[in-house]
N, CA, C and O atoms as a Tinker XYZ file with bonds, in Angstrom:
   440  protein
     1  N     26.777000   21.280000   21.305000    73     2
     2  CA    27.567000   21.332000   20.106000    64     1     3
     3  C     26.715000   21.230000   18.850000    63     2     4     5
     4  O     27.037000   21.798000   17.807000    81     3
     5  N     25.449000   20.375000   19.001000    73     3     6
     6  CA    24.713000   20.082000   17.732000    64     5     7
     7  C     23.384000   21.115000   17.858000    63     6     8     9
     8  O     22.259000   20.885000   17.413000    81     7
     9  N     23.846000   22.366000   18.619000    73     7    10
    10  CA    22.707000   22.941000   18.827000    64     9    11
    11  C     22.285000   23.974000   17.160000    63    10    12    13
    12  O     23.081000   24.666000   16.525000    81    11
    13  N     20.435000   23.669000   16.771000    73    11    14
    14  CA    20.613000   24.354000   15.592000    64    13    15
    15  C     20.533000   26.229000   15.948000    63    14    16    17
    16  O     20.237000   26.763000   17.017000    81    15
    17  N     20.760000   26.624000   15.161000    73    15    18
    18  CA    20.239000   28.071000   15.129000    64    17    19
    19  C     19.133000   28.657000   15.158000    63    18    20    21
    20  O     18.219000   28.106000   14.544000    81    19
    21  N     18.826000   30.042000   15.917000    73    19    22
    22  CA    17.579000   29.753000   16.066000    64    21    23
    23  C     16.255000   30.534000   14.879000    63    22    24    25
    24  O     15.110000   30.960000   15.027000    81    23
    25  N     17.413000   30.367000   13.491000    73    23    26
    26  CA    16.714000   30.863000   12.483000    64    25    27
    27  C     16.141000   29.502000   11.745000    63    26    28    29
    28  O     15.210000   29.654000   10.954000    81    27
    29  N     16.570000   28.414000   11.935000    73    27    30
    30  CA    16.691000   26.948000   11.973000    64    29    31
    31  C     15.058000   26.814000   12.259000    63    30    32    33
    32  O     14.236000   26.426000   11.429000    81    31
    33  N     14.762000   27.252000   13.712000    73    31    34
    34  CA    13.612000   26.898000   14.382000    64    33    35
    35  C     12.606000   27.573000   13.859000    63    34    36    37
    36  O     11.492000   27.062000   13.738000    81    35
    37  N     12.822000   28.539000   13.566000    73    35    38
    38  CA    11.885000   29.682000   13.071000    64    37    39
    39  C     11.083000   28.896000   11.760000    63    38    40    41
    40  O      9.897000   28.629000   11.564000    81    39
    41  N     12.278000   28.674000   11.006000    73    39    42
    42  CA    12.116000   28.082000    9.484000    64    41    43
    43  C     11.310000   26.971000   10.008000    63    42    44    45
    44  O     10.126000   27.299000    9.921000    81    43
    45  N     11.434000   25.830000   10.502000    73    43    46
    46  CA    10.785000   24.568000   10.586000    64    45    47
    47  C      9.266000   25.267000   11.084000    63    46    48    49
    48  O      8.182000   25.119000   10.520000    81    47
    49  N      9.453000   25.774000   11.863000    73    47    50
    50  CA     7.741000   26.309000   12.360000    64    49    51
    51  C      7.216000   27.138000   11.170000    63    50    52    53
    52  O      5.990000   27.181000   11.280000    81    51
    53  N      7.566000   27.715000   10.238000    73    51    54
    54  CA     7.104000   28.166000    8.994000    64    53    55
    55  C      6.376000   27.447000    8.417000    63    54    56    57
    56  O      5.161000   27.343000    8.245000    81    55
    57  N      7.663000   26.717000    7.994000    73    55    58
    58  CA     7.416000   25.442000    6.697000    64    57    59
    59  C      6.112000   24.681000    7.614000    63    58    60    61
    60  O      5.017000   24.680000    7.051000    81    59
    61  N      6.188000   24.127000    8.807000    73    59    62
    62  CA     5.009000   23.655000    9.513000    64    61    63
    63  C      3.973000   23.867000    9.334000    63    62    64    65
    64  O      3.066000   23.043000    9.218000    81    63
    65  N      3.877000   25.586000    9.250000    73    63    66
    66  CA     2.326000   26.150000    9.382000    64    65    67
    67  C      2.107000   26.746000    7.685000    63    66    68    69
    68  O      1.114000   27.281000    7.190000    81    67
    69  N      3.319000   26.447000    7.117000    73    67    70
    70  CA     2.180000   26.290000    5.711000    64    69    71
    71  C      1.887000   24.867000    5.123000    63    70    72    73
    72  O      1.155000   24.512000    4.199000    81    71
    73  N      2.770000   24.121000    6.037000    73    71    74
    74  CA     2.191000   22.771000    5.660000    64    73    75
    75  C      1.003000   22.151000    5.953000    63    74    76    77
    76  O      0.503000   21.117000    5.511000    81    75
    77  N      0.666000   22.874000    6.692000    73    75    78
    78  CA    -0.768000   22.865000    7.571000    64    77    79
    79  C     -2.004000   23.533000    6.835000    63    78    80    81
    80  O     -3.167000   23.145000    6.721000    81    79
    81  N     -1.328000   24.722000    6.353000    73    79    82
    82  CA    -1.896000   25.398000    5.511000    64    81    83
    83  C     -3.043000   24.739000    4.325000    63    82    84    85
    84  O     -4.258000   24.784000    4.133000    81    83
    85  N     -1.805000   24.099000    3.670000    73    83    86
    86  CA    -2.177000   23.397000    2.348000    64    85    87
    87  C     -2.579000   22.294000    2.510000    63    86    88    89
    88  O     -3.174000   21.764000    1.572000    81    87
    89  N     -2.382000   21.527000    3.828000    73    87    90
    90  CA    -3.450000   20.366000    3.969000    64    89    91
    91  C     -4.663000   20.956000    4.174000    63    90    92    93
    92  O     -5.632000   20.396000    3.661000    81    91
    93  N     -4.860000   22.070000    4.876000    73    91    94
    94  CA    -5.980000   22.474000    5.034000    64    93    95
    95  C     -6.966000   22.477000    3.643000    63    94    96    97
    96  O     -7.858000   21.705000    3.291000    81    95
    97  N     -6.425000   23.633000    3.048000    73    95    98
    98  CA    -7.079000   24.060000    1.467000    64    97    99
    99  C     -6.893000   22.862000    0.731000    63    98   100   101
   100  O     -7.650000   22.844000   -0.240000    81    99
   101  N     -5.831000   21.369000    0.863000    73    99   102
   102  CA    -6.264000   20.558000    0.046000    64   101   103
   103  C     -7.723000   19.518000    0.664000    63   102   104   105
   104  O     -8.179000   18.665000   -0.097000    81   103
   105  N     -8.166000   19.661000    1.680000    73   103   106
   106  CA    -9.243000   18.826000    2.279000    64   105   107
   107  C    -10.332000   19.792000    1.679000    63   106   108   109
   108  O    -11.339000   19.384000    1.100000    81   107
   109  N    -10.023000   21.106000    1.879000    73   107   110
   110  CA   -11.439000   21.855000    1.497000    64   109   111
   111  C    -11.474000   21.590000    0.022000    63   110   112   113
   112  O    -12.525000   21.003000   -0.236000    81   111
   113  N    -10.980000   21.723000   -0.703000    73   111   114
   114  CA   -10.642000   21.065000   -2.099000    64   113   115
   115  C    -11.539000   19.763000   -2.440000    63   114   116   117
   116  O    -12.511000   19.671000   -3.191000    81   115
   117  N    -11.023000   18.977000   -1.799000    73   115   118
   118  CA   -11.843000   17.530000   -1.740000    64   117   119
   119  C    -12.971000   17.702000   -1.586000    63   118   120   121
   120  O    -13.756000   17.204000   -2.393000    81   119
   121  N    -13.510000   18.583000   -0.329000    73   119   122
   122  CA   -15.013000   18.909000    0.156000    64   121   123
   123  C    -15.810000   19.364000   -0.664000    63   122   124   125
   124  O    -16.970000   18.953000   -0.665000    81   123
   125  N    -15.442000   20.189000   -1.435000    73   123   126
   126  CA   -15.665000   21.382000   -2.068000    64   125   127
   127  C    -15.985000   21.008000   -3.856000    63   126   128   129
   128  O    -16.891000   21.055000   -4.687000    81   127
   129  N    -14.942000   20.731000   -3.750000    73   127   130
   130  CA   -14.952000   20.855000   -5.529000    64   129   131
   131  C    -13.906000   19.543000   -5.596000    63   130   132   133
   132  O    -12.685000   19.631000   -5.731000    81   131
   133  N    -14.846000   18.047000   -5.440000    73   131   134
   134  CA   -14.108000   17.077000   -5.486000    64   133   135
   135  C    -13.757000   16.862000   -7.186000    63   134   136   137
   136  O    -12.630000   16.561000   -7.578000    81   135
   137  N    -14.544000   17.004000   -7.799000    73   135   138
   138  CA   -14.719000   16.341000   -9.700000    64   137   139
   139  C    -13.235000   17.335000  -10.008000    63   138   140   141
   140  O    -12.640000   17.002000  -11.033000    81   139
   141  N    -12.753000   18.240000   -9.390000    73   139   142
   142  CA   -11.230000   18.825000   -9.618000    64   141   143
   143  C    -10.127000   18.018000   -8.766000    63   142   144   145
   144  O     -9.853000   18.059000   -7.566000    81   143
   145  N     -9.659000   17.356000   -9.708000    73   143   146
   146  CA    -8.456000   16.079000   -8.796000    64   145   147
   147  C     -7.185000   16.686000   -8.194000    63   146   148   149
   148  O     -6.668000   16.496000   -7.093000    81   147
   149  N     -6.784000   17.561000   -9.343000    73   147   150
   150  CA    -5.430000   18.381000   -9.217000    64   149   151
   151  C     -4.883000   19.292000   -7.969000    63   150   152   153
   152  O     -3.708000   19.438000   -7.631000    81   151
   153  N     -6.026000   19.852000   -7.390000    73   151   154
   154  CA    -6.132000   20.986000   -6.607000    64   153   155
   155  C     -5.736000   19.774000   -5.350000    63   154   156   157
   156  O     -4.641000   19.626000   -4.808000    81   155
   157  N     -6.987000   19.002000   -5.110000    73   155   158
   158  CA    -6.493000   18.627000   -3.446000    64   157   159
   159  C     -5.445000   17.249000   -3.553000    63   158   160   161
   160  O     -5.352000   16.442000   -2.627000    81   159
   161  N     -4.746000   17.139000   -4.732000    73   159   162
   162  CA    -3.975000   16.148000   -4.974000    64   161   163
   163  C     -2.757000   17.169000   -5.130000    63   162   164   165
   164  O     -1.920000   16.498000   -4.526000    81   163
   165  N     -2.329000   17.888000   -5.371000    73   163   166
   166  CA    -1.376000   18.858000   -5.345000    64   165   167
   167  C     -1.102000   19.704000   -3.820000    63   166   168   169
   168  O      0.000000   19.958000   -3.333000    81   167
   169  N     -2.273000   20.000000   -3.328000    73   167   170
   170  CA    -2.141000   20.805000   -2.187000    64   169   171
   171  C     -1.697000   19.707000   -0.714000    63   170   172   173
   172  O     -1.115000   20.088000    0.301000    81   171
   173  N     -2.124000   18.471000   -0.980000    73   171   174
   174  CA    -1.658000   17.301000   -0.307000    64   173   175
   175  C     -0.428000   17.026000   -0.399000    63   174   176   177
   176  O      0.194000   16.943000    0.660000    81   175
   177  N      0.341000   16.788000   -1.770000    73   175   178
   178  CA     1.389000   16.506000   -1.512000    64   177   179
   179  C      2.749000   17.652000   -1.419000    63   178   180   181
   180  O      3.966000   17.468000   -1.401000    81   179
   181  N      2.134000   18.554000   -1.384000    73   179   182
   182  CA     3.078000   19.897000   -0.994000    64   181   183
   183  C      2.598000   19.981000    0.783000    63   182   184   185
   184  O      3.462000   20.335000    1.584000    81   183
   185  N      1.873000   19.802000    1.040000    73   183   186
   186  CA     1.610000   19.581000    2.599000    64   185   187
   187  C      2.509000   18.585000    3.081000    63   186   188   189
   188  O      3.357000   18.909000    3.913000    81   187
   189  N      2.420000   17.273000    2.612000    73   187   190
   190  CA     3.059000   16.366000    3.053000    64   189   191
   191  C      4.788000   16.514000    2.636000    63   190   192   193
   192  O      5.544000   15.782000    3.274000    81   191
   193  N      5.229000   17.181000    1.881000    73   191   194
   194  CA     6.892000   17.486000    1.071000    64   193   195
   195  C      6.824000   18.668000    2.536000    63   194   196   197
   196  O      7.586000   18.508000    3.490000    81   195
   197  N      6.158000   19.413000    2.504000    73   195   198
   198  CA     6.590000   20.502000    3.156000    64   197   199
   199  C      6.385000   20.019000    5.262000    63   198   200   201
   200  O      6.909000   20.712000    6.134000    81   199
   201  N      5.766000   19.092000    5.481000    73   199   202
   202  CA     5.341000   18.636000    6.324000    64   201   203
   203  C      6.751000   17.522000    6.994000    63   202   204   205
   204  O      7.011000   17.580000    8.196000    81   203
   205  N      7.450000   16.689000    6.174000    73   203   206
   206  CA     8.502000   16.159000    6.232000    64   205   207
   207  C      9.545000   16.855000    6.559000    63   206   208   209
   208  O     10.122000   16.660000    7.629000    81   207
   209  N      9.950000   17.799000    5.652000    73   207   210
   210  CA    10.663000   18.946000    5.512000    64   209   211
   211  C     10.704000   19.347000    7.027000    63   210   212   213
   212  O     11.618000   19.018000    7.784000    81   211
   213  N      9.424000   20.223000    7.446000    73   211   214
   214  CA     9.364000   20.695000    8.874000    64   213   215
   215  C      9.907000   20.080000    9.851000    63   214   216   217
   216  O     10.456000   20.615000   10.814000    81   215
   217  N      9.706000   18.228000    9.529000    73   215   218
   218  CA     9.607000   17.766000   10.714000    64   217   219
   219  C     11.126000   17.210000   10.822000    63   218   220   221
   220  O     11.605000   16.799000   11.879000    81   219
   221  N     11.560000   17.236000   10.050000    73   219   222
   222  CA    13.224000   16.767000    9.611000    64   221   223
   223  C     13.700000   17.714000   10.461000    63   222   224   225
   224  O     14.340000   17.202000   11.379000    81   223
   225  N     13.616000   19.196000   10.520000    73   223   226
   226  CA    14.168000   20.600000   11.012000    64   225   227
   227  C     13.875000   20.810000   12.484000    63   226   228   229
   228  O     14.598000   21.423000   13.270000    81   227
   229  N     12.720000   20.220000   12.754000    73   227   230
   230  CA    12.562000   20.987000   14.151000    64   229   231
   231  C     13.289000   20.096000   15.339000    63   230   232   233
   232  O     13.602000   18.933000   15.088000    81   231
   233  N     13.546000   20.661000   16.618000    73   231   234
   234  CA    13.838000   19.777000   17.383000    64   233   235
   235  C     12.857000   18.892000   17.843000    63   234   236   237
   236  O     11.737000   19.132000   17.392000    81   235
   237  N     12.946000   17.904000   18.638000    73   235   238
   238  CA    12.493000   17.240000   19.077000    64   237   239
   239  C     11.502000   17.664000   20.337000    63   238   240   241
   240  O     11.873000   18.282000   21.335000    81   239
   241  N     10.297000   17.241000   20.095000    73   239   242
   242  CA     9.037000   17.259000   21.527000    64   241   243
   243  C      8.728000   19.272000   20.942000    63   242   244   245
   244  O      8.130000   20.119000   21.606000    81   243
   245  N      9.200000   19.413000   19.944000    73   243   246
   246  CA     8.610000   21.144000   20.097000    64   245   247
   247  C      7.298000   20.917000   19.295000    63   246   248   249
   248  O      6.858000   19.907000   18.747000    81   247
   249  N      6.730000   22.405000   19.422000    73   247   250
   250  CA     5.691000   22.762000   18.612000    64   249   251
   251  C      5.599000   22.529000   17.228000    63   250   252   253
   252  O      4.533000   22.064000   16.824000    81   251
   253  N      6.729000   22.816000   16.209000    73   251   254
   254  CA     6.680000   22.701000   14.732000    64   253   255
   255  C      6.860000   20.896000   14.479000    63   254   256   257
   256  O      7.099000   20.434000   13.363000    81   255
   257  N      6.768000   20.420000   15.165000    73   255   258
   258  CA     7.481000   19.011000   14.559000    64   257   259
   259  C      6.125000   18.447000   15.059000    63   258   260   261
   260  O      5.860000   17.269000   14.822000    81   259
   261  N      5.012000   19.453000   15.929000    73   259   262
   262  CA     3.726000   18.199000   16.202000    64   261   263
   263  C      2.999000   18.644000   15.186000    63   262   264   265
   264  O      2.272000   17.766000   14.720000    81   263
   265  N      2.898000   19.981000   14.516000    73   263   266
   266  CA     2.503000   20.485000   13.437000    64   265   267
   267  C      2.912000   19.775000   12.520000    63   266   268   269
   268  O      2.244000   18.768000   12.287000    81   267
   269  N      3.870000   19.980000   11.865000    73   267   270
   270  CA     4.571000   19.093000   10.503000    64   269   271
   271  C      4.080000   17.816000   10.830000    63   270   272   273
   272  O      3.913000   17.161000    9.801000    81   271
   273  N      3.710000   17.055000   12.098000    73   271   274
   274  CA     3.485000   15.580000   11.677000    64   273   275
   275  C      1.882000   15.471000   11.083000    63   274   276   277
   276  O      1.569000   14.721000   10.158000    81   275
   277  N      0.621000   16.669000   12.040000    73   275   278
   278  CA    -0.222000   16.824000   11.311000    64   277   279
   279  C     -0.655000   17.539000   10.120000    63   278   280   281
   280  O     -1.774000   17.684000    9.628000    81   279
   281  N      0.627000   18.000000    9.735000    73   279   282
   282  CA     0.137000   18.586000    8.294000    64   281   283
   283  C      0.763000   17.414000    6.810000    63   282   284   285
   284  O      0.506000   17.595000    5.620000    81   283
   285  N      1.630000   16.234000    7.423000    73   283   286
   286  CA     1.959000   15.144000    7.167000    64   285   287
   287  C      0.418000   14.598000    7.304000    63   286   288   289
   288  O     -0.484000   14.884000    6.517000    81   287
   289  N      0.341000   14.075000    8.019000    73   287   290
   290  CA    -1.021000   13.203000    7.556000    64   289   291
   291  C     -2.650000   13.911000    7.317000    63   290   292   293
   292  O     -3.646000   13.191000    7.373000    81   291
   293  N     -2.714000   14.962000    7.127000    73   291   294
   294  CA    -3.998000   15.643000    6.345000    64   293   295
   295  C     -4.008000   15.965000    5.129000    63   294   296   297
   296  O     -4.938000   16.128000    4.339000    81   295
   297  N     -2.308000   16.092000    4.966000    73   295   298
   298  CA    -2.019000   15.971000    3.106000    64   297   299
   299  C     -2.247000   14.855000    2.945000    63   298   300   301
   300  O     -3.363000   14.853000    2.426000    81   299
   301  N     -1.848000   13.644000    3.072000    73   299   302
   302  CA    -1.847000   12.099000    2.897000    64   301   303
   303  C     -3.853000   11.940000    2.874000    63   302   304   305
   304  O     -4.471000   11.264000    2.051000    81   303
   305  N     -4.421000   12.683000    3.895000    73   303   306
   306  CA    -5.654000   12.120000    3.359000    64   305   307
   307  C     -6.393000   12.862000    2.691000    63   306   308   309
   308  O     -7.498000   12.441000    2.350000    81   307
   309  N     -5.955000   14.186000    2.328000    73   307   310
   310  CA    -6.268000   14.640000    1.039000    64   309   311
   311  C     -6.076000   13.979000   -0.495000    63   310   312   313
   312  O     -6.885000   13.856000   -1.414000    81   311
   313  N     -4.799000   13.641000   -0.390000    73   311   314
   314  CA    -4.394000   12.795000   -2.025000    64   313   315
   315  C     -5.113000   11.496000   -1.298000    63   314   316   317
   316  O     -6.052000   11.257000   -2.058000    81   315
   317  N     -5.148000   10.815000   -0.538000    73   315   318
   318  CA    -6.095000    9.805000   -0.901000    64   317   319
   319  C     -7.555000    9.997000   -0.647000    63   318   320   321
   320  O     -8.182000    9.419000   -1.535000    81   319
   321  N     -8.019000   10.341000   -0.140000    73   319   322
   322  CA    -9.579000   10.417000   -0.207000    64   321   323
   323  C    -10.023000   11.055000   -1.655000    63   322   324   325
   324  O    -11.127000   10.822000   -2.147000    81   323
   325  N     -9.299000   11.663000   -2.111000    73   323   326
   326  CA    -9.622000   12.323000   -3.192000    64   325   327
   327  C    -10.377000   10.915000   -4.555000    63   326   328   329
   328  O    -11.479000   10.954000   -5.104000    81   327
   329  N     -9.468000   10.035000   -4.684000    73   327   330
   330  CA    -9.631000    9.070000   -5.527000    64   329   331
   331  C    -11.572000    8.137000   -4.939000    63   330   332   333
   332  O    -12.677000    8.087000   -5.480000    81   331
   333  N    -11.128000    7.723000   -3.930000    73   331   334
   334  CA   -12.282000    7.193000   -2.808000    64   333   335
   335  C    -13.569000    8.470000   -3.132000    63   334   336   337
   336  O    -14.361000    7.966000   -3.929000    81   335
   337  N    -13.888000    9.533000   -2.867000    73   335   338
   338  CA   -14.915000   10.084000   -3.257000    64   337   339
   339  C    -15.041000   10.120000   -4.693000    63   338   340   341
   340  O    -16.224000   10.060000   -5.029000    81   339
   341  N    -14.300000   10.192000   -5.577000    73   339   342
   342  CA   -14.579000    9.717000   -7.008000    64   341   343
   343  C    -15.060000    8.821000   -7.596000    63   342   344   345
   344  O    -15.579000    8.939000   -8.706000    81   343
   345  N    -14.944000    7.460000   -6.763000    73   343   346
   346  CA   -15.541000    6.334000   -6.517000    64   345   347
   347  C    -16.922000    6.325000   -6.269000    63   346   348   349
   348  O    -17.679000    5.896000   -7.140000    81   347
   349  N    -17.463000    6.847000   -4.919000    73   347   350
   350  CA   -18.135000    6.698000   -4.942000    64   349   351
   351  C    -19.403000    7.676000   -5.153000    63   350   352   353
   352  O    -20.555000    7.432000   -4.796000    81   351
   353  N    -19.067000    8.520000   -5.631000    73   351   354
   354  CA   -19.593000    9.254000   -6.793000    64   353   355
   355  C    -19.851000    9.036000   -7.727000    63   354   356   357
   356  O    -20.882000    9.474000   -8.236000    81   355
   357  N    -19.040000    8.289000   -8.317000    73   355   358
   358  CA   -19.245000    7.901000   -9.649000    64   357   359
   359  C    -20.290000    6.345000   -9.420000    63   358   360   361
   360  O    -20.831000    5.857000  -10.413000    81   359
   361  N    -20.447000    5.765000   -8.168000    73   359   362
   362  CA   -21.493000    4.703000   -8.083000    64   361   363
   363  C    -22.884000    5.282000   -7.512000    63   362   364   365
   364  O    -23.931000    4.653000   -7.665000    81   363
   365  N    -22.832000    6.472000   -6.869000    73   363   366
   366  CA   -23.998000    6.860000   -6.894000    64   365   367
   367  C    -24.921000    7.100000   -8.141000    63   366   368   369
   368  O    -26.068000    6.676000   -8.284000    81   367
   369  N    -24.118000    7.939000   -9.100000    73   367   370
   370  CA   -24.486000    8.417000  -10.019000    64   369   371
   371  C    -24.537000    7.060000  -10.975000    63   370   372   373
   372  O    -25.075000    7.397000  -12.029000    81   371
   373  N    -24.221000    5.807000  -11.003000    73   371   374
   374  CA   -24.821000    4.786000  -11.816000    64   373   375
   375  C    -25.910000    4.473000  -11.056000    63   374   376   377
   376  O    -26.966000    4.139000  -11.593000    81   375
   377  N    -25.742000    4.559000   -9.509000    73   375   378
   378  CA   -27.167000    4.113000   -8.763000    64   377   379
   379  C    -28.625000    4.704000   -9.403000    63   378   380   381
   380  O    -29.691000    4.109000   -9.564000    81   379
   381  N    -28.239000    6.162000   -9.717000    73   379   382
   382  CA   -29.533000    6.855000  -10.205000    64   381   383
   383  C    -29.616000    6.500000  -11.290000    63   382   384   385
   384  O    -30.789000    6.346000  -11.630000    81   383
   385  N    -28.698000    6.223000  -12.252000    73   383   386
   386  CA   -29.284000    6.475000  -13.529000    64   385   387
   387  C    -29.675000    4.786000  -13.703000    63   386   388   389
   388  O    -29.778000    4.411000  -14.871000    81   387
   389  N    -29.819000    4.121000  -13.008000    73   387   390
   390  CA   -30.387000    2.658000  -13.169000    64   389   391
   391  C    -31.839000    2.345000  -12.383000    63   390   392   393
   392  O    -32.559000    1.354000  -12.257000    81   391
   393  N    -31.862000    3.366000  -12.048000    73   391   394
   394  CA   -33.333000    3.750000  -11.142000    64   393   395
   395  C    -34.164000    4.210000  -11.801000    63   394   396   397
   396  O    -35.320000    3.791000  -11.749000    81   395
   397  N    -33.663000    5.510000  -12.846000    73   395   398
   398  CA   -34.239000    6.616000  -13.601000    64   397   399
   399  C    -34.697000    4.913000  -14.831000    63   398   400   401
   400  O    -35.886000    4.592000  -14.811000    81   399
   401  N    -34.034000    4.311000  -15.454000    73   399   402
   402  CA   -34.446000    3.869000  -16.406000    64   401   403
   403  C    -35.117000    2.502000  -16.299000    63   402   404   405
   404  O    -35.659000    1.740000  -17.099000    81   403
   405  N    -34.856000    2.496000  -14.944000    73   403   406
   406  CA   -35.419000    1.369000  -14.246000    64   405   407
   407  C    -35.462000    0.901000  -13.220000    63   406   408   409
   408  O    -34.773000    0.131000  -12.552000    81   407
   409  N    -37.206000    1.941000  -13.030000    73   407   410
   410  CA   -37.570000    1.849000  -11.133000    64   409   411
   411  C    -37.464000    0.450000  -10.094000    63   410   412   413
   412  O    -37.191000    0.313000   -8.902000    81   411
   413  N    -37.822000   -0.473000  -11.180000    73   411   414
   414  CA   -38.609000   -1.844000  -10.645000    64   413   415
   415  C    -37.617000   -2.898000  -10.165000    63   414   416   417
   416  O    -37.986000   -4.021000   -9.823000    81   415
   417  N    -36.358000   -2.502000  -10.151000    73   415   418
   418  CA   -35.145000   -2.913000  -10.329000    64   417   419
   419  C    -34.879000   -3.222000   -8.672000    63   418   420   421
   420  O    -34.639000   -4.340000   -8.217000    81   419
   421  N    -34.973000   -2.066000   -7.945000    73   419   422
   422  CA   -34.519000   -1.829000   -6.830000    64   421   423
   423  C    -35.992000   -2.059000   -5.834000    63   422   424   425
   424  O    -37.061000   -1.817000   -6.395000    81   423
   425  N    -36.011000   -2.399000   -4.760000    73   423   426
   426  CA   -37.175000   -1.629000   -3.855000    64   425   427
   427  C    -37.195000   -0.064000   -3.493000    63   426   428   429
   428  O    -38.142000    0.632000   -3.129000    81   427
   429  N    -35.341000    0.389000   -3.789000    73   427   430
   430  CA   -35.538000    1.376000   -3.025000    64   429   431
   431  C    -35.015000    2.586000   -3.815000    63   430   432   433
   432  O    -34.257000    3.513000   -3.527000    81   431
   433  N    -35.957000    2.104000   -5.339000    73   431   434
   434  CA   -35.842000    3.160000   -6.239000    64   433   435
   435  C    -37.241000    3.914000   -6.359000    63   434   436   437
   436  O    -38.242000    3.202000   -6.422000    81   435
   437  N    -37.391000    5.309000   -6.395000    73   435   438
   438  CA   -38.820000    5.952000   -6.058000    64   437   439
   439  C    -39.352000    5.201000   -7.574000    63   438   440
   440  O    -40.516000    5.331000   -7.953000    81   439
């Protein structure tokens, strides 16, 4: 009686595999061209909206709903890792420039 349609299924495996999609391109984002926040902070949480979405739709134990759960959490560590490599980027780059102005500081400044 609660059976969905099977344009229903189709749709959830869509929405799945572009949710997958955009976690994808938001990690390469991060990899890639982290100092741009927007890109893998946007492409994350349209992964993860669209990833919910999927997984709300599909039936249960299928293919689109193991998808949607991993395109659920590769968006999630796209918007967060994103902040975390900014971090520590931004402490590398005090690491050097406290080296550059002052070698004697560190042992393990050249």
């Amino acid at each position: 009686m609660n059976a969905k349609p099977d344009g229903s299924a189709r749709g959830a495996d869509s929405l799945a595999l572009w949710g997958l999609v955009s976690a994808a391109l938001g990690l390469v984002a991060v990899a890639v061209a982290f100092w741009l926040i927007v890109p893998a902070v946007v492409l994350g949480l349209v992964a993860v909206i669209l990833g919910v979405i999927a997984h709300r739709r599909a039936a249960r134990g299928t293919r689109a709903r193991d998808i949607a759960t991993v395109a659920v959490c590769l968006g999630a560590v796209a918007m967060l890792f994103t902040p975390v490599l900014l971090v520590q980027t931004s402490g590398a780059e005090q690491y050097g420039r406290d080296c550059a102005l002052n070698p004697g500081q560190d042992e393990y400044c050249p």
